[in-house]
N, C-alpha and C positions, 0 to 999 in steps of 0.2 A: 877183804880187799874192797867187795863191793858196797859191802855196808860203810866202810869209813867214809866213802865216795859222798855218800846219800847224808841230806840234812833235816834234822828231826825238826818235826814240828809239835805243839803243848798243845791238844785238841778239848776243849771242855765241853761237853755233851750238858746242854739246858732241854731239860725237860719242858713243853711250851703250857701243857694241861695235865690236870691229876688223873684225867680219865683216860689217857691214852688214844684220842680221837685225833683224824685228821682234821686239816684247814681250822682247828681252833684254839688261839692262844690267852691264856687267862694271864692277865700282866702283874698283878701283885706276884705271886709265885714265880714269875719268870723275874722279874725285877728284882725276889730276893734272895736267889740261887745266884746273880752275877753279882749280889752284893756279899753272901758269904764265900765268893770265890776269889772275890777282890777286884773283879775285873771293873767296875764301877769306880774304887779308887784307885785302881790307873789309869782309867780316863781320864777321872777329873783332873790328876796330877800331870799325864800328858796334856793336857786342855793346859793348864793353867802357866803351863812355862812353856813347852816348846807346840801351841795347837796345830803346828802344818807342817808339813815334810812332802820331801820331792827328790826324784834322784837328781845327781850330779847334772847327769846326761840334759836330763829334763830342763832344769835352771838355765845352760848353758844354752840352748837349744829356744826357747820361749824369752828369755831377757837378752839372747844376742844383741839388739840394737840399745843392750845402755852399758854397753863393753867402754871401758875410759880409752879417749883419744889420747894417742901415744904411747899405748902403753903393749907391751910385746907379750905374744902367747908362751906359756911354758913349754918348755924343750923338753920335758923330762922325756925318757924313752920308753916308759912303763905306759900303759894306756889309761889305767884305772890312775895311776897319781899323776898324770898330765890332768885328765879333766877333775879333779880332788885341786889344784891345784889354781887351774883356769877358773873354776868356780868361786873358788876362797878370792881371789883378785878381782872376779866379776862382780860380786856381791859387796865385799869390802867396800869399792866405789862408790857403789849404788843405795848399800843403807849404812852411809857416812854420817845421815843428816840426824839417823836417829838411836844413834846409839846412846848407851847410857853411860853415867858416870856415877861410880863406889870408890870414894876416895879418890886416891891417888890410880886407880884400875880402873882402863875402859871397857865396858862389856855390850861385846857386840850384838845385833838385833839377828844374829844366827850361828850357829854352830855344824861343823861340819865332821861327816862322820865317815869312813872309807866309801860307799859310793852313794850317801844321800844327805842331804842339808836339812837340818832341823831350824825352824824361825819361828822366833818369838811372838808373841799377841802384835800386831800391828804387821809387821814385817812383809810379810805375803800382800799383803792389800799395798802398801808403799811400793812395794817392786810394782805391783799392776796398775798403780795410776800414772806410775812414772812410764811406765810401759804405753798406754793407753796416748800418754798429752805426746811421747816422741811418734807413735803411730799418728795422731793427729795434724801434729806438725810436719808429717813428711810427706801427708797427704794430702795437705795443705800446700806445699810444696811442688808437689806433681801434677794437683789442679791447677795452679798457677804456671806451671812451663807447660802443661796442655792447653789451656786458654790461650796464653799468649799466641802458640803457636795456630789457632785457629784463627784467632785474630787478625794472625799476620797472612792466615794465609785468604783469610775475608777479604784484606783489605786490598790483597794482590790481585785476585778475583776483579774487586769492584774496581780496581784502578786498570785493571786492561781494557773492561766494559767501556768506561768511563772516557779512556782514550781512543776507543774505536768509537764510539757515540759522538766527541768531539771532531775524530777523523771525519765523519760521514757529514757532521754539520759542517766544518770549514770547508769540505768538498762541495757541498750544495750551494755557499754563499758563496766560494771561490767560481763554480759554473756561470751561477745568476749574475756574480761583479763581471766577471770575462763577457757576456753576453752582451751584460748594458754596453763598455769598453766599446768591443765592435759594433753593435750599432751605430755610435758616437762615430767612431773611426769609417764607417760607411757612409753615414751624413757629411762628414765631412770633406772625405775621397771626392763623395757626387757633387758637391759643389764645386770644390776645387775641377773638379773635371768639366764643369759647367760653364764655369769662367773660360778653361781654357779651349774648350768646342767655340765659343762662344767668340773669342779673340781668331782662333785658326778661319770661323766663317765672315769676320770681317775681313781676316787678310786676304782670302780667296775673293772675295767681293770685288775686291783692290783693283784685283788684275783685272 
């Protein structure tokens, strides 16, 4: 029971040196024990069609912001084939531009497996500049509604300043006008008052 639980792994044991010494690795001998293992030509073979893989979770999670507008998450109720699912719609979208064509068959720039994506030579770097220019752009984005809003709020700053500084000038010429005003108005008063001292001391003369 507990063993069926448990998942084998293919462990290949490379010998690094003929002498059996630590910290030292002699590379022809190591290079041609992974090459009569094969493991060499499943690199290359991995390399040469599917070079990069990533779980589901993972895609989903780093390419969220090039998810297509409008477009609805899968419902499924399973966890592992909602996001199998989510992913195959996210990426479809996103490497639309570069897929190929065999005949009358289009073949996509990745392949999906129960919980990780395998992509083609190009594939991985196309998701990451398309990734990169919408990061760009929404950064671009955010410094533009943060500028403005310093802007606006500079200019609110400098426009109260601006009207107390005006306040304090038309208060100063308003003092100095009213000043001159009544003096005028006092020159004037005293004459007029002068005149009429002047007429009261003739009539009193009179008598």
């Amino acid at each position: 029971g507990k063993l069926a639980e448990t998942q084998t792994r293919y462990i290949r044991c490379i010998k690094p040196n003929t002498v059996k010494s630590p910290l030292l690795m002699e590379h022809l001998p190591t290079v041609e024990q992974l090459r009569c293992a094969g493991v060499v030509a499943a690199v290359t073979i991995s390399r040469s069609s599917f070079p990069n893989r990533l779980d589901c979770q993972n895609v989903l999670n780093r390419f969220r912001s090039l998810w297509p507008k409008g477009t609805e998450h899968c419902d499924e109720v399973d966890a592992v084939e909602r996001t199998r699912a989510d992913t195959d719609i996210l990426l479809t979208s996103a490497l639309e531009s570069i897929e190929a064509r065999k005949g009358n068959k289009t073949v996509k720039a990745f392949v999906i497996g129960k919980t990780r994506v395998y992509f083609r030579a190009g594939a991985l770097e196309h998701l990451e500049t398309q990734r990169l220019n919408g990061m760009s752009y929404w950064a671009t984005e955010i410094q533009k509604i943060a500028r403005g809003s310093i802007q606006r709020n500079t200019y609110h700053k400098q426009r109260q300043v601006a009207i107390k500084f005006q306040a304090i000038v038309r208060c100063f010429l308003d003092v100095q006008r009213y000043a001159e005003v009544q003096r005028k108005v006092i020159r004037v008063q005293s004459f007029w008052r002068r005149i009429a001292a002047q007429k009261l001391a003739v009539s009193l003369r009179t008598f």
